[in-house]
N, C-alpha and C positions, 0 to 999 in steps of 0.2 A: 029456029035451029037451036039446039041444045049443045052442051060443050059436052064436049067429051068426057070421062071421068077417069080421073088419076089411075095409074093400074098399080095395084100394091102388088110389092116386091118383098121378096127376102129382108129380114133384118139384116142389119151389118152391126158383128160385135165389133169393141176397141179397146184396147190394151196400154196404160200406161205400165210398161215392166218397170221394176225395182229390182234390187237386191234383197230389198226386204219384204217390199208389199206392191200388190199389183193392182191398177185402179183397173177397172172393169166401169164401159159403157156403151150404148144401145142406141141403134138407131129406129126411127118409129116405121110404120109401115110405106110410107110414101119415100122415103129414104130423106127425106128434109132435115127433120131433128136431131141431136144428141142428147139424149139423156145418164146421168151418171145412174152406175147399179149399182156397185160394189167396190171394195179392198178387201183382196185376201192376200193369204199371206206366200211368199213368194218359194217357200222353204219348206220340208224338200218339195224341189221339181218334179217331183212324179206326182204326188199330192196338188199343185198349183197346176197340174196340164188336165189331172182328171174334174179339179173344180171348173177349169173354166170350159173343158169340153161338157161338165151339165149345161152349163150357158150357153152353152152352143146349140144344143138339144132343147133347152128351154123356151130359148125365146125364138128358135129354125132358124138362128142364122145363114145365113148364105153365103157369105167370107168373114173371116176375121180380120181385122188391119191395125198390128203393132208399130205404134211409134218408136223411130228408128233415130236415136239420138246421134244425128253428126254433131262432129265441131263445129264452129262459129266460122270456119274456112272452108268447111263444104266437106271433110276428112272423113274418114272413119275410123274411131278409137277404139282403147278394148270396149268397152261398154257396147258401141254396134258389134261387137265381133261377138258377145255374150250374147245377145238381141237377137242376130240373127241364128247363133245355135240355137236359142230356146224357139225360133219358129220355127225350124227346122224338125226338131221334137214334138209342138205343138201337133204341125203338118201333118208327118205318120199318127198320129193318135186321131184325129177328124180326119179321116182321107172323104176325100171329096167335095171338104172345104177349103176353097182357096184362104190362101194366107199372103195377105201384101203388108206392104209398109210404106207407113208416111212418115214426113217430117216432123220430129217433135222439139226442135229448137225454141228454148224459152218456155212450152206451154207448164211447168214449174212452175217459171215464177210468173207466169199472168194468168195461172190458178191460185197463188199464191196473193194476188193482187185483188182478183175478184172478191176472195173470201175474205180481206179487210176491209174492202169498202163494201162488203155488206154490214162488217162490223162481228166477224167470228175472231172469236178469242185465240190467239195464239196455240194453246193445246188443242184448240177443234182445230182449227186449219190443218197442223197434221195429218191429222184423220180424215180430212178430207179430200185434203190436197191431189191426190193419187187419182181419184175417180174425176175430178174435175178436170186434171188433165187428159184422162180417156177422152172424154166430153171433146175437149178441145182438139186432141186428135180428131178424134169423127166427125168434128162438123170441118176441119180444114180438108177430111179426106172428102164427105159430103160434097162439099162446094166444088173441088177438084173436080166433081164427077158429071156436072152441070153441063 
């Protein structure tokens, strides 16, 4: 008897929003993985919705999932009220890719954590910071989906 084999599915993108830059990261075919893509840059919003609807085109994703910054009490501040207008925007520009949201409490600073105990320089961490927290969105929405 043979096992069955995996059936590969849609990618799923993931969105760490900024005010200034947006991490961008990928799920692999099995929907297992996150992988970090990109930072662009968040400004203007008509510009950041048509970059990451290439990504969406690019790699076929099948939903997009923006991390949705609550409070540390479970709230929603301006930042999710800005969060959820930009998917809302996102939404009409990919119609017929769903757009969810996960939780993205902390994933900041334990992208920020991972990338000193690899030993990245404070100026990289920046620059990196943003995609690695996509990452960390995607696989907590990943697991979620288990």
């Amino acid at each position: 008897m043979t096992a069955e084999p995996t059936p590969l599915q849609p990618r799923i993108l993931a969105l760490d929003l900024g005010q200034a830059r947006i991490g961008v990261a990928v799920s692999d075919l099995l929907g297992w993985t996150a992988r970090p893509v990109a930072i662009i840059k968040a400004r203007p919003a008509d510009k950041a919705v048509a970059r990451i609807k290439d990504f969406v085109k690019q790699f076929e994703a099948g939903t997009v999932v923006i991390g949705l910054p609550y409070n540390m009490d479970g709230t929603e501040g301006p930042q999710a009220v800005w969060t959820r207008q930009f998917g809302r925007r996102l939404a009409r520009a990919i119609k017929g890719v769903p757009v969810v949201y996960e939780d993205e409490r902390l994933t900041t600073v334990e992208s920020d954590s991972l990338l000193m105990e690899t030993g990245v320089k404070s100026r990289k961490r920046k620059e990196r910071r943003d995609k690695i927290a996509a990452a960390l969105i995607l696989q907590s929405y990943l697991e979620s989906q288990r």
